[in-house]
C-alpha positions as CSV (number, residue, x, y, z in Angstrom):
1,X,-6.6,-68.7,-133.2
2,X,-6.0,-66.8,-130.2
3,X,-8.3,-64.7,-127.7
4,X,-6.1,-62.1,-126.9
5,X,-6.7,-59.5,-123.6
6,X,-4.5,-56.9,-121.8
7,X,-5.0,-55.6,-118.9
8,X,-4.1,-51.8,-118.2
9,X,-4.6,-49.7,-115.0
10,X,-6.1,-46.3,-114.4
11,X,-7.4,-44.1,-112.0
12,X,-10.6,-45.6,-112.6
13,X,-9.6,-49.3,-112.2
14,X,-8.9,-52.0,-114.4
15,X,-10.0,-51.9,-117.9
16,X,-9.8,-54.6,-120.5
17,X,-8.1,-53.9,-124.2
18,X,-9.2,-56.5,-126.3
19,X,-8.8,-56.4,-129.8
20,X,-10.3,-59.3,-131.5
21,X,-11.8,-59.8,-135.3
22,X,-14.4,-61.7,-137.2
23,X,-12.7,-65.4,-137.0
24,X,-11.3,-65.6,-133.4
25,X,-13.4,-67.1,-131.6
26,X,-14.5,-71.3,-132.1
27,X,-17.6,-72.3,-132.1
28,X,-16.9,-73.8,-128.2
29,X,-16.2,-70.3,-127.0
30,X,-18.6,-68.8,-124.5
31,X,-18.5,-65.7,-126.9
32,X,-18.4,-67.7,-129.9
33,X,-21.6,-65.3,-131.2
34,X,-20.0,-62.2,-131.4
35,X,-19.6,-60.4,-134.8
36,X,-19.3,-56.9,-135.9
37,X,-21.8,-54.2,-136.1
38,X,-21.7,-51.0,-137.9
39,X,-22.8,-47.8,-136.3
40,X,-22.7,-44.2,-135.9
41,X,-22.1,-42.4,-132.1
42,X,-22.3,-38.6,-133.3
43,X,-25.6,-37.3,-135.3
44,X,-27.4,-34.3,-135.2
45,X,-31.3,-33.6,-136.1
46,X,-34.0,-30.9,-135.9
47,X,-33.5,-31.5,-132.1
48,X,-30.8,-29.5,-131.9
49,X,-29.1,-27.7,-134.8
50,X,-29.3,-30.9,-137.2
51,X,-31.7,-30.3,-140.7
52,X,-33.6,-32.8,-140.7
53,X,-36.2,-34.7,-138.8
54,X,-34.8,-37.1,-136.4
55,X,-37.0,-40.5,-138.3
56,X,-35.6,-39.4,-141.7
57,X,-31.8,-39.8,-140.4
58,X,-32.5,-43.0,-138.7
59,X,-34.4,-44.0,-142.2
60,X,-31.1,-42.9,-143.4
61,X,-28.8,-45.2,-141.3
62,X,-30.9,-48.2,-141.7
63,X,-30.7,-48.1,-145.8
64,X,-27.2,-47.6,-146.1
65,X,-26.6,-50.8,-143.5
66,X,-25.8,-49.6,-140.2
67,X,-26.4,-51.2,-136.9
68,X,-27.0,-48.7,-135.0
69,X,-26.7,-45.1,-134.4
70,X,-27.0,-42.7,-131.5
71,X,-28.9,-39.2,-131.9
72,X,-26.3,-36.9,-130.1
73,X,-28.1,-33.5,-129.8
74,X,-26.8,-30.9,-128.0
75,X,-27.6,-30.2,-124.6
76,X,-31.2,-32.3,-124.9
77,X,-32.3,-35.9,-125.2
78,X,-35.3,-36.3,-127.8
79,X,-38.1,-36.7,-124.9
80,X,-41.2,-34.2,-124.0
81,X,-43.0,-32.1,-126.3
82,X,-41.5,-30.0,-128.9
83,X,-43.2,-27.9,-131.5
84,X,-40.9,-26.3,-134.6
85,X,-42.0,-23.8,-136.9
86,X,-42.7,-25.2,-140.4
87,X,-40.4,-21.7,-141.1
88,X,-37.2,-22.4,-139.9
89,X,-37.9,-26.5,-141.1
90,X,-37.1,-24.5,-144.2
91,X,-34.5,-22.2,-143.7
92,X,-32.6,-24.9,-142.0
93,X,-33.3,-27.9,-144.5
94,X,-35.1,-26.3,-147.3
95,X,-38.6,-25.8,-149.2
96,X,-39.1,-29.7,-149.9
97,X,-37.7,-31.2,-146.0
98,X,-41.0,-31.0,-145.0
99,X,-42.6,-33.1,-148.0
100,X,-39.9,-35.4,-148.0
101,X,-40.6,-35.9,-144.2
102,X,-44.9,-36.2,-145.5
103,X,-43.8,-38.8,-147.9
104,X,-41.9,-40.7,-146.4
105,X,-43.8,-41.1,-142.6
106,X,-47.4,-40.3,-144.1
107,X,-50.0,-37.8,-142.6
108,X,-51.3,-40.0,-139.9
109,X,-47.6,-39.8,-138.6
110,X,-47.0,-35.8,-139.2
111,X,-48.6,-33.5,-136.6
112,X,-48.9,-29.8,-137.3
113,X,-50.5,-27.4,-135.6
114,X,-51.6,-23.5,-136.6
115,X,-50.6,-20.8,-134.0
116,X,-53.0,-18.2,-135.4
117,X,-55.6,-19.5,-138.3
118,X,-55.1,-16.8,-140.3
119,X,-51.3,-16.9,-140.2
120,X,-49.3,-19.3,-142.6
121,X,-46.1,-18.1,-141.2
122,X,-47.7,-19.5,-137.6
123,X,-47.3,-23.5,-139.2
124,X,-45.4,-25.9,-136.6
125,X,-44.4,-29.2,-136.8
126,X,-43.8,-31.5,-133.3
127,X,-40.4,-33.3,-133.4
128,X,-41.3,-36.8,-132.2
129,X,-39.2,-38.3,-129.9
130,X,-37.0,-41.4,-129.7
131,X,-39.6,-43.1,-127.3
132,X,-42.4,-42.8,-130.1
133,X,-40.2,-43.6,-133.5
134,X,-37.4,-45.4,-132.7
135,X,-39.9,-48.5,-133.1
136,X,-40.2,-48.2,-136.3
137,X,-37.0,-48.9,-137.1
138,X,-35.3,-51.0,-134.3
139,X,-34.7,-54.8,-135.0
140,X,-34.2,-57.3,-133.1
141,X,-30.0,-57.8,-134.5
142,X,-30.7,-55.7,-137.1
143,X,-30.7,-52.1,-136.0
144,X,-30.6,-50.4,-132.8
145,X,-31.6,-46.7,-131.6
146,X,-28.9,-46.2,-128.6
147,X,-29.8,-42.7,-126.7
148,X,-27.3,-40.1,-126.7
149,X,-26.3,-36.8,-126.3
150,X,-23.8,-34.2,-127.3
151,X,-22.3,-32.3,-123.9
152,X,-21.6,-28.7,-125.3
153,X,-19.7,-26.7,-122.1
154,X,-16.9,-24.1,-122.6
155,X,-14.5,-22.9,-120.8
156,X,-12.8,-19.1,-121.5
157,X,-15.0,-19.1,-125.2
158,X,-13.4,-22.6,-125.8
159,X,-15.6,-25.1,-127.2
160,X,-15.1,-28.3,-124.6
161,X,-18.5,-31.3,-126.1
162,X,-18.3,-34.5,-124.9
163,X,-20.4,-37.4,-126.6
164,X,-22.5,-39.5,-123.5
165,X,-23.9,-42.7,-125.1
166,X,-26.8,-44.7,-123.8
167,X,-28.0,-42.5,-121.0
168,X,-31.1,-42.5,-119.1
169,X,-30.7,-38.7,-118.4
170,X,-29.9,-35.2,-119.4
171,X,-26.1,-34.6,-118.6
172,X,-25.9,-31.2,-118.2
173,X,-22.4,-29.2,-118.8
174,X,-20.4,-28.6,-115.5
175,X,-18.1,-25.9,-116.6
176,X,-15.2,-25.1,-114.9
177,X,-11.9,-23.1,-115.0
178,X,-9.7,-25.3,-117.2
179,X,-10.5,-27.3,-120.5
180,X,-9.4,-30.4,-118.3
181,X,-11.7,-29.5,-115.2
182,X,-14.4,-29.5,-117.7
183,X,-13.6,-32.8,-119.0
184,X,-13.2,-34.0,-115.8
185,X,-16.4,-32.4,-114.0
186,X,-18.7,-33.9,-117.3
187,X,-17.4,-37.3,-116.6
188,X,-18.0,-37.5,-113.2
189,X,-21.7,-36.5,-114.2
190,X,-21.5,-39.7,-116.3
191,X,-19.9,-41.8,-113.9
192,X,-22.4,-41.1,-111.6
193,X,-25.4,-41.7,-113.6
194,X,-23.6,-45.1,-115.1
195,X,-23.1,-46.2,-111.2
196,X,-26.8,-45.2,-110.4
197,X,-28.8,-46.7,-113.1
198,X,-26.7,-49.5,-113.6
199,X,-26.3,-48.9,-117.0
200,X,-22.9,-49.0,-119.1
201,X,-22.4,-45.7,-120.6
202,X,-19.6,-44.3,-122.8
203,X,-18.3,-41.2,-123.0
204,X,-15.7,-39.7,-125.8
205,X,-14.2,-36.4,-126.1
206,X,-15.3,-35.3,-129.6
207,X,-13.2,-32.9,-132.4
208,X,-10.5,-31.5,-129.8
209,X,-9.3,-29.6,-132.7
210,X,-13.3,-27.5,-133.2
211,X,-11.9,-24.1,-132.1
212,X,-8.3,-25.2,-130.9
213,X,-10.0,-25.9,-127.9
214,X,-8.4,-29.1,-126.4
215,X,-4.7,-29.9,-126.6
216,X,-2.5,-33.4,-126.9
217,X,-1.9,-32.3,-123.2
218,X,-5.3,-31.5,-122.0
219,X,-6.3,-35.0,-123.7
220,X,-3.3,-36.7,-121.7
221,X,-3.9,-35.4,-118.6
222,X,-7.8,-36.1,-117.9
223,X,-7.2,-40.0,-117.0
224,X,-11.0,-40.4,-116.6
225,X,-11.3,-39.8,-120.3
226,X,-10.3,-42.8,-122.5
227,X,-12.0,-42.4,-125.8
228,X,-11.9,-39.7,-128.8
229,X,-12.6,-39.0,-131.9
230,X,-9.4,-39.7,-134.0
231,X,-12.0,-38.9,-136.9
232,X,-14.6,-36.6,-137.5
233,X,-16.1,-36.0,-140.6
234,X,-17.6,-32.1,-140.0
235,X,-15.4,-30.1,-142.2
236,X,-15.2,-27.2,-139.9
237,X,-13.3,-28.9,-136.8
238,X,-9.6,-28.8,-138.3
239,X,-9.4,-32.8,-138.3
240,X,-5.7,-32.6,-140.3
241,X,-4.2,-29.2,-138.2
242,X,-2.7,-26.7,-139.9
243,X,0.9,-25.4,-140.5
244,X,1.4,-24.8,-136.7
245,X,-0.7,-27.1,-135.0
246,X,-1.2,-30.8,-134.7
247,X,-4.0,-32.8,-136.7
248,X,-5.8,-35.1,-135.1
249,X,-3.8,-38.3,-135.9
250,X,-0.6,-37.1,-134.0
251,X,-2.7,-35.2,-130.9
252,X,-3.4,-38.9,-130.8
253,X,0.1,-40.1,-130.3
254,X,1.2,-36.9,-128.5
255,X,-1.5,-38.1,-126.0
256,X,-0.5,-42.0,-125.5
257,X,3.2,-41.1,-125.4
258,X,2.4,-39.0,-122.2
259,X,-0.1,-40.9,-120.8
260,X,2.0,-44.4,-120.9
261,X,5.1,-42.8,-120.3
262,X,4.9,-40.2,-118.0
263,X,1.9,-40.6,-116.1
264,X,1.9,-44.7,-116.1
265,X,-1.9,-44.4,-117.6
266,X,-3.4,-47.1,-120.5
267,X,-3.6,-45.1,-123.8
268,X,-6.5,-43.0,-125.5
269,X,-8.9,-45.1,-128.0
270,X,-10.1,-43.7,-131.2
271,X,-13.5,-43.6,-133.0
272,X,-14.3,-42.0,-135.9
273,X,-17.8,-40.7,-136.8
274,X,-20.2,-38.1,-139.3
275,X,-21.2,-35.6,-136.7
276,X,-23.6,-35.3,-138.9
277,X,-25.7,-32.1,-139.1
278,X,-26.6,-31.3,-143.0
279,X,-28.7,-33.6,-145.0
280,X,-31.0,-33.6,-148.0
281,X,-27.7,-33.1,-149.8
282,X,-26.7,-29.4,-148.6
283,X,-22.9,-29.0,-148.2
284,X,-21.4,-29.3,-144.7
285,X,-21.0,-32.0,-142.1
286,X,-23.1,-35.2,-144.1
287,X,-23.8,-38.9,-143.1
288,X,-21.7,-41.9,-143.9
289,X,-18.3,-40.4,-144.1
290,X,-16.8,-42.4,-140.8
291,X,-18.1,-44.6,-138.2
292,X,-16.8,-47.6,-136.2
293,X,-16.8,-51.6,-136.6
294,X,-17.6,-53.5,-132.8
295,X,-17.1,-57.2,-132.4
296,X,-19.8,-57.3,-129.5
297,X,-22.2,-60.4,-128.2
298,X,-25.2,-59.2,-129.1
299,X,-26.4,-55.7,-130.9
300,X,-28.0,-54.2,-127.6
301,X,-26.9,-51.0,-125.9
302,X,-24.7,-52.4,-123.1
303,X,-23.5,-55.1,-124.8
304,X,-22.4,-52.4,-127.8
305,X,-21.1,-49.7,-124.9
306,X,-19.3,-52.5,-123.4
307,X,-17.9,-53.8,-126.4
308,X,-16.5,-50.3,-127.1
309,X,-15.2,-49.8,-123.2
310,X,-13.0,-53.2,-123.5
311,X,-11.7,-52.2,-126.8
312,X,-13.6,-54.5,-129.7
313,X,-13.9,-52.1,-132.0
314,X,-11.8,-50.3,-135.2
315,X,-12.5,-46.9,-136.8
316,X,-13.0,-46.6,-140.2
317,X,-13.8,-44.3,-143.1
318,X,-14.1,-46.5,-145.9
319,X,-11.5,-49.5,-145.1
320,X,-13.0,-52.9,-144.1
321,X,-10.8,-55.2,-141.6
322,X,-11.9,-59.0,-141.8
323,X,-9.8,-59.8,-138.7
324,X,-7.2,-58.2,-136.0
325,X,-5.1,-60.0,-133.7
326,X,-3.2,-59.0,-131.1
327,X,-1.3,-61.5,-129.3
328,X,0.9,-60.5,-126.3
329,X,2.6,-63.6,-125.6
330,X,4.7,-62.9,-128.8
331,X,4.3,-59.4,-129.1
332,X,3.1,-60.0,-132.4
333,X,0.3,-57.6,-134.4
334,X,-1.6,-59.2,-137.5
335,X,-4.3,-57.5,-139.6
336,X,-6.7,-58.9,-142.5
337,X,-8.0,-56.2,-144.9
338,X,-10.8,-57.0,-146.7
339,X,-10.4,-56.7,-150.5
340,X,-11.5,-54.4,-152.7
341,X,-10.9,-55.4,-156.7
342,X,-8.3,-52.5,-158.1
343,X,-7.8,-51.3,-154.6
344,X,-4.4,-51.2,-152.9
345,X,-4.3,-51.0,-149.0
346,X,-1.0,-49.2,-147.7
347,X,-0.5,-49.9,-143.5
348,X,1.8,-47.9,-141.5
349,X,2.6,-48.9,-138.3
350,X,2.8,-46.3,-136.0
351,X,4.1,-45.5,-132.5
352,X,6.5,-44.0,-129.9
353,X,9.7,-45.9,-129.2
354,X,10.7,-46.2,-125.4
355,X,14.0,-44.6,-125.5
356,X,12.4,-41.1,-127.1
357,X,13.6,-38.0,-127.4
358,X,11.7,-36.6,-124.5
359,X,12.3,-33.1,-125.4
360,X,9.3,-30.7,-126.4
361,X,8.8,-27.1,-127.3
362,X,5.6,-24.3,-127.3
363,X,4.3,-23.3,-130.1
364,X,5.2,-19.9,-131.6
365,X,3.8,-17.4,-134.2
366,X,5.9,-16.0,-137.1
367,X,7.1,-13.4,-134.4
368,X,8.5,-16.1,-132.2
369,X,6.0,-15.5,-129.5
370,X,4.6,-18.3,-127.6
371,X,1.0,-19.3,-128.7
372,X,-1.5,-21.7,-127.2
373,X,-1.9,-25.4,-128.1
374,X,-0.3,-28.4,-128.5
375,X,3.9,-28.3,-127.8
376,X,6.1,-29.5,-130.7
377,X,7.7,-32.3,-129.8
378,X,10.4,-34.3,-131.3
379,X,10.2,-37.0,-134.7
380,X,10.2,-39.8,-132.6
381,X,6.7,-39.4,-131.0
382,X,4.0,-41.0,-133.2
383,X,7.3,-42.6,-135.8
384,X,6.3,-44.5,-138.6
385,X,7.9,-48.3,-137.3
386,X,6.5,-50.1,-140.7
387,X,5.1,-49.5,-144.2
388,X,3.5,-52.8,-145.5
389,X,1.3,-53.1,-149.0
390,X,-1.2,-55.8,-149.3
391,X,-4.1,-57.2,-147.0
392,X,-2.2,-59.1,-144.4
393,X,0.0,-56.8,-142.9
394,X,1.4,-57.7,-140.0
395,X,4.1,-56.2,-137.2
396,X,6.6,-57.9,-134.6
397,X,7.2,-55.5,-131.4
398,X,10.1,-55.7,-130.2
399,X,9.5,-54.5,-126.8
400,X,11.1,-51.4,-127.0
401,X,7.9,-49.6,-128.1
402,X,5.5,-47.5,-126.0
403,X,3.0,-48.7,-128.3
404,X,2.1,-49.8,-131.6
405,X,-0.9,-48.3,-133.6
406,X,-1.7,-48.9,-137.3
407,X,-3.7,-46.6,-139.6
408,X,-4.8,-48.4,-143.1
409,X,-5.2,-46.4,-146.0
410,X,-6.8,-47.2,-149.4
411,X,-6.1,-46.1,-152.7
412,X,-9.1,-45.1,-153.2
413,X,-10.6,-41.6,-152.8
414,X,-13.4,-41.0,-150.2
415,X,-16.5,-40.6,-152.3
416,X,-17.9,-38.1,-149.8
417,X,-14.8,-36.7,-148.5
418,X,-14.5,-34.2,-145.7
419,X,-11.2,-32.8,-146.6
420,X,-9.2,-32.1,-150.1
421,X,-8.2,-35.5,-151.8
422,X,-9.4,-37.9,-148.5
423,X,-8.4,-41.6,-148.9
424,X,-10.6,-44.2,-147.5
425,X,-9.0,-45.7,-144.3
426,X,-9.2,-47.5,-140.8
427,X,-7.7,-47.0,-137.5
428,X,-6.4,-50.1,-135.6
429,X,-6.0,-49.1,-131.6
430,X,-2.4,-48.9,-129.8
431,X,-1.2,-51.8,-128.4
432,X,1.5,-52.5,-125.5
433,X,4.2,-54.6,-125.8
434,X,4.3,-57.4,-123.0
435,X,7.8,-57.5,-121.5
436,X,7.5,-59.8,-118.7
């Protein structure tokens, strides 16, 4: 089988789209070791506005088979000292967080403290940090704590969070006077700290749709930016659109039609993760609804970031892929699904043909006034090329494609689903066709 690479430019530089699956690589390869690890880039705890403790979620992660998983509070990294009252532990998680957290770490573990002695309402708990508990659960190749963090700016009341992934430091939000400025001003923060520690770090723009805060547009336009979430599982952030506005699927393919087409730019990758905020079974945003597969070397944080930054990697929300192979010499797109007895696996095969109609539209309200957010663009932007049943589906370019995407969709219902009558699925990223 073939090792398969493309290179696309940016204003960054070169970056490397490689799209490879469990069998491609022989035994002779240099990378022959790589395999795919499971893991979770958007998770909330105590630190922030999560309810539970931060060890309980890792706990969590490790017993339902993850890899790895990055705590993504917002606006703070889970270092120095933190105290919480015992009080709102409860109103945020309930009467029996508190024991379950007792039980399962034991009372060596659990510091509390009393503010007045003659005060049970004065009860506080300190959050430990990632420092002090991420060694009980790290692995060597087993599972790995990667620090993170959830940028939450705004701009104009707009809701503008960004996801920074193995950091060293606090990124704080830059602001600015457009959603893109903002975008742009909290990568640079990142790019900075990558270049000065030396460290591979990964940002993504997360839930664009959370408030109707980022457009197809705005996504387009902030070349810096290369990665977002094409899934989220919080319930509140809009992930299908509504009657007016995009979902999140075709802000996707708004996005890479523009950036490959008009501005000559490599197209957006998609993840899909819990953003998980509500455990110990409450309703709301809960673990294990979507995450992503990455073919990477070894299950350390570069080697996962830079996995992720070169493209090795599929978003899923219940779909298993064995294998995908993209091979440019042909043009030629092939996919294994892993099966699932009484399961059927539908593929379409998505994209933007090159001869498009180019024409576009703003949004307007029942009163035919202009409204803000995505324009409405024609049919052929993000077209359906191929429908294909089975676990081998496979798709011939013919070069007259901007790109080619595929999105894999079971029969089966999500059993944790974050929207009315969710299918289990994956998301394969867009390829190019080579026409040299």
């Amino acid at each position: 089988m073939k090792v398969t690479s493309m290179r696309l430019e940016n204003s960054l530089g070169w970056i490397v789209v490689l799209l490879c699956g469990s069998t491609l690589f022989s035994s002779s390869n240099a990378i022959a070791q790589e395999r795919w690890y499971k893991g979770n880039l958007h998770t909330h705890s105590l630190w922030s506005d999560g309810n539970d403790f931060p060890e309980m979620i890792a706990k969590w992660y490790v017993e339902h088979d993850y890899q790895f998983l990055a705590l993504t509070d917002h606006n703070i990294l889970s270092e120095g000292e933190r105290w919480m009252k015992v009080q709102q532990i409860d109103k945020r998680g309930g009467k029996d967080a508190l024991r379950k957290y007792l039980d399962a770490m034991g009372d060596a573990w659990v510091e509390t403290r009393m503010q007045a002695a003659d005060d049970p309402k004065s009860k506080e708990v300190r959050l430990k940090t990632l420092k002090e508990f991420r060694g009980k659960f790290e692995k060597a190749g087993e599972f790995l704590m990667i620090p993170g963090e959830e940028i939450s700016d705004q701009v104009n009341g707009l809701p503008i969070h960004m996801n920074a992934t193995n950091l060293v430091e606090l990124i704080r939000p830059a602001g600015g006077s457009s959603v893109q400025e903002s975008i742009r001003a909290n990568m640079r923060s990142a790019i900075e700290q990558a270049k000065s520690t030396s460290r591979e770090i990964l940002v993504h723009l997360n839930h664009p749709n959370f408030g109707w805060a980022v457009t197809a547009e705005d996504i387009a336009g902030v070349l810096e930016e290369n990665f977002f979430e094409v899934y989220n599982a919080h319930p509140s952030v809009n992930q299908l659109g509504d009657k007016k506005r995009p979902g999140l699927e075709k802000i996707w393919d708004i996005a890479n039609t523009l950036r490959i087409d008009k501005l000559k730019a490599p197209p957006l990758l998609g993840l899909a993760t819990d953003d998980s905020h509500n455990y110990h079974g409450r309703p709301g945003s809960q673990p294990g609804r979507g995450w992503i597969m990455v073919k990477a070397e070894k299950l350390e944080p570069d080697s996962i970031v830079r996995a992720i930054k070169a493209g090795s990697f599929y978003a899923s929300s219940g779909v298993t892929l064995n294998e995908i192979q993209w091979d440019p010499k042909t043009n030629r797109l092939d996919i294994e699904i892993q099966p699932v007895a009484g399961h059927t696996f539908t593929t379409r095969f998505i994209g933007t043909p090159s001869d498009y109609d180019t024409t576009s539209q703003p949004q307007r309200n029942a009163d035919g006034e202009v409204v803000s957010g995505t324009r409405v663009y024609s049919k052929d932007v993000g077209k359906t090329f191929s429908t294909q049943v089975g676990v081998s589906p496979s798709y011939q370019l013919t070069g007259k494609e901007l790109y080619v995407r595929a999105v894999i969709t079971s029969s089966a219902k999500h059993p944790n689903p974050s929207f009315a009558d969710q299918l289990q699925q994956a998301w394969v990223q867009p390829v190019m066709p080579n026409n040299d």
